[in-house]
N, C-alpha and C positions, 0 to 999 in steps of 0.2 A: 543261461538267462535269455529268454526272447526279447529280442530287441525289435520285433517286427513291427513297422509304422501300421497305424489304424489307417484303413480307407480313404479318399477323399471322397467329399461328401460330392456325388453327380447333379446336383441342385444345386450347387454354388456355379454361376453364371461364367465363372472364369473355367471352373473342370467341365463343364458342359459342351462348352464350345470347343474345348481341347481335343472332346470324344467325338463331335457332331458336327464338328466344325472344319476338319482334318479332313484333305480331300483324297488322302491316303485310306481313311475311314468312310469313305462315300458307302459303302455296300452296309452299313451300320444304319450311314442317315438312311438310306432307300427302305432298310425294313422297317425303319422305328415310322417315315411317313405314310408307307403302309398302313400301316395297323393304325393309322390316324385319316387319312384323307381318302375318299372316293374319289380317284380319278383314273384316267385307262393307265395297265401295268407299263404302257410300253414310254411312258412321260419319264419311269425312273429310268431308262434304259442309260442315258448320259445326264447325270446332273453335276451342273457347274456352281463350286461355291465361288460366293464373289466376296469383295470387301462388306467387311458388315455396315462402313459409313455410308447411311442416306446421305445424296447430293444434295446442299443448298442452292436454292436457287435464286436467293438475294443476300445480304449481307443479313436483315434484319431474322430472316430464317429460323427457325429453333433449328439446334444441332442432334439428333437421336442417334444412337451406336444399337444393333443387334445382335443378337446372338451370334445367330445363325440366319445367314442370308444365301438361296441359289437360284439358281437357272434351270427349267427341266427341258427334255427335247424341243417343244413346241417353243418354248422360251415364255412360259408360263413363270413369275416371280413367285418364290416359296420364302416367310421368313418367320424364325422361329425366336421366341424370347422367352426366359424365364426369369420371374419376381419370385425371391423368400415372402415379401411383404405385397398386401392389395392396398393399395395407398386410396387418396377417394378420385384421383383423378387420372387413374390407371385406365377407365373406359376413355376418356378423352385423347390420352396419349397412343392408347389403341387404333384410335379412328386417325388422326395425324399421320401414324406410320403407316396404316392401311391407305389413306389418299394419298400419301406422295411417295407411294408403291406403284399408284397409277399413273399420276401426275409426271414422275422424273421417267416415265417410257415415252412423253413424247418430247418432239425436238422442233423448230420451223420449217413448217412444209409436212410433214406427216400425216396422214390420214388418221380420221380416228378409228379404222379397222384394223389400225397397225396395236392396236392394246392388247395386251396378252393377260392372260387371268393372273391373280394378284390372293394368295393366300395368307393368312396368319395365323399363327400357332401360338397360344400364349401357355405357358404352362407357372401354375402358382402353386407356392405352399404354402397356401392360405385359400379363404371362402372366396374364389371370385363370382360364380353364379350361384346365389343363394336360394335361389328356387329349386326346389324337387333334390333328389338322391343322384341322379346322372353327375358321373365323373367327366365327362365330354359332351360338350356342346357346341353345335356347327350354324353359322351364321351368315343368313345368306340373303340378299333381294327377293321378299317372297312376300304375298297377300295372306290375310288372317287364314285363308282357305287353299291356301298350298300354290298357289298360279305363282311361277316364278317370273322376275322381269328379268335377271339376267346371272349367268356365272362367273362373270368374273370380278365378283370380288367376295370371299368367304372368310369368314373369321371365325376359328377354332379356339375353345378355353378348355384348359385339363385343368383340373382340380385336385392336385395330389391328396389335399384331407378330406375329399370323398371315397378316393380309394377303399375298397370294402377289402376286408383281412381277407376273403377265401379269393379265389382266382375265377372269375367267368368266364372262361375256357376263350378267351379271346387276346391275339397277340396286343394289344393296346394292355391289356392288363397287367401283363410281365413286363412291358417296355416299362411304363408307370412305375412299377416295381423296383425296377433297375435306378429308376431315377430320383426315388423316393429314400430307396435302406442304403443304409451305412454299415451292415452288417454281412460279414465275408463267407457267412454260412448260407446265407438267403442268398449273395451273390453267387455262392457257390452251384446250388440251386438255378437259378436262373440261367447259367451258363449250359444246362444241360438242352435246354427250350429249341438251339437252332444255329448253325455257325456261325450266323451274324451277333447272336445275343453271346457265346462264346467270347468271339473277339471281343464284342465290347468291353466283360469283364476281365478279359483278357490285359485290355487298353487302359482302364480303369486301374487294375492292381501294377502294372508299368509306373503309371504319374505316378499313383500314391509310392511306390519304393525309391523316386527320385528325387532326391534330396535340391535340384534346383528349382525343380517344378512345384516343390513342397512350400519354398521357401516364398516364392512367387505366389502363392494360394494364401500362405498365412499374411505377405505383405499386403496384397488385398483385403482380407479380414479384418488387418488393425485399422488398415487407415476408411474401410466401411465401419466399424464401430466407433472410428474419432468422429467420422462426420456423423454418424447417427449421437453421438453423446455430445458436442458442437450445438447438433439443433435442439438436445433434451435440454442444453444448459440454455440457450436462449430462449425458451420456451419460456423455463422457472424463473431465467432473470426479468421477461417481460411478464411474467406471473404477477410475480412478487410486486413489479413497480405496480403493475395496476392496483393489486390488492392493499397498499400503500397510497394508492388513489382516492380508492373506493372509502379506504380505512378515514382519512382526511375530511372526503362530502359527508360520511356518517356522523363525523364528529361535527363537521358545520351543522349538520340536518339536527344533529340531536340539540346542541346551543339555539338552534332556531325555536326548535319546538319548546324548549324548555322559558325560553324566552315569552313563545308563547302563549304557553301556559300560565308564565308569569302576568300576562295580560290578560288572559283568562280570569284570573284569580281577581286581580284589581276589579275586570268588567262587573263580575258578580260581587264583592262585594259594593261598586255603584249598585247595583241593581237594589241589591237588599237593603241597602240606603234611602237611595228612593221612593222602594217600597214602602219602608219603614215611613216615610214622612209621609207618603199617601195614607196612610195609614193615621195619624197624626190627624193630616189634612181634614180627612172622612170624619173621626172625632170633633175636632172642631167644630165644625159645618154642623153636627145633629146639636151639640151646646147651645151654638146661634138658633137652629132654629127652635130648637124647645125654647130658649129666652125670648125667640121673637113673638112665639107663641103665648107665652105668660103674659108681654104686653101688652099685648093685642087684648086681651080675653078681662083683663085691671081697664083697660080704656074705654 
């Protein structure tokens, strides 16, 4: 009987970091940012991972955790994150972690030549750039007509479900690949690609046969599906009160109108009342004056 564990999924934020994040695996991350970033080959030459916590720099601060955060020769900031889900305010958190990528390099007394370039890598599995077919898109200080104002600061978005099934003969595509299947035939495949892409599935089939690392992957899964079913309950429970709200003014609205109506009904029958004795009135009136007429006519 095979008892062999399935995969971990490389898209889950916790196995990603494990593979990319591991400074033991430095020679993994240098290829996979290859095959992503335009920048000189000799920047991967020493890359340093660092703590993935952004520094706050007041108490009031938002707290952001990354993936993957490092250092390259020049001391150029690289940091990489991956969402299952494109929430709506994922471009906002984007730009946040993008400026105090800048911000936390200076210190008092610093020049502002001491800034070193500042990149991001977001990777989703999900639509983050809904525009056109491009799985990668690089984002940079630029005029409608390509005049750059500066390098350093670049925002990169992969789009795993733009991935196209065939391969474009380019390493970003197999990297993607790697990061996207759960499937140990395809990984198998991929392993043949390069020694860096080796190891990784090398590193990859490791976690998944280790039963503590396993165990650490699914305790993160339960308690991301408590809080995600947490927010689904509070969502329904403020649902429901509203629509118990709503249900309530309807019922006032509808008692109103009906009321209304009931006024309505009374109005018009005045009217036809009224009418009626004008009506009446007008009678009268020609009686009188035909009899004033016969009077008149005897006298």
């Amino acid at each position: 009987m095979d008892n062999k564990m399935p995969l971990l999924p490389v898209k889950s934020d916790f196995v990603f970091r494990l593979i990319f994040g591991d400074q033991r695996n430095v020679d993994i991350l240098a290829a996979f940012l290859r095959s992503v970033l335009d920048i000189p080959d000799d920047e991967y030459d020493h890359l340093t991972i660092v703590d993935p916590f952004l520094k706050k720099e007041s108490e009031d601060d938002k707290h952001a955790i990354l993936d993957v955060k490092l250092h390259t020769v020049s001391g150029s900031v690289i940091h990489i994150e991956i969402q299952l889900r494109v929430l709506s305010d994922l471009k906002s958190r984007t730009i946040y972690s993008q400026s105090k990528l800048v911000t936390e390099q200076m210190s008092s007394g610093d020049k502002w030549s001491s800034i070193k370039r500042a990149i991001t890598i977001v990777i989703t599995d999900d639509i983050f750039v809904p525009e056109g077919d491009k799985y990668h898109h690089e984002f940079r200080y630029r005029t409608k007509d390509g005049i750059e104002f500066t390098d350093l600061s670049e925002i990169n978005t992969l789009d795993l479900n733009k991935l196209p099934p065939d391969d474009d003969s380019t390493d970003l595509w197999y990297w993607m690949k790697f990061i996207k299947s759960d499937d140990e035939g395809v990984m198998d495949m991929l392993a043949t690609r390069s020694p860096q892409m080796r190891k990784a599935v090398g590193v990859l089939k490791e976690l998944s046969a280790d039963e503590a690392t396993r165990m650490r992957y699914e305790a993160r899964e339960r308690y991301r599906r408590d809080v995600e079913s947490m927010k689904d309950d509070a969502i329904r429970e403020n649902d429901e009160k509203w629509q118990g709200v709503v249900a309530e003014k309807d019922a006032a609205l509808a008692g109103k109108d009906a009321a209304l109506a009931g006024k309505d009904a009374a109005l018009a029958g005045k009217d036809a009342a009224l009418a009626e004795k004008d009506s009446e009135n007008e009678r009268l009136r020609a009686q009188l004056a035909e009899l004033q007429a016969q009077f008149e006519k005897n006298n």
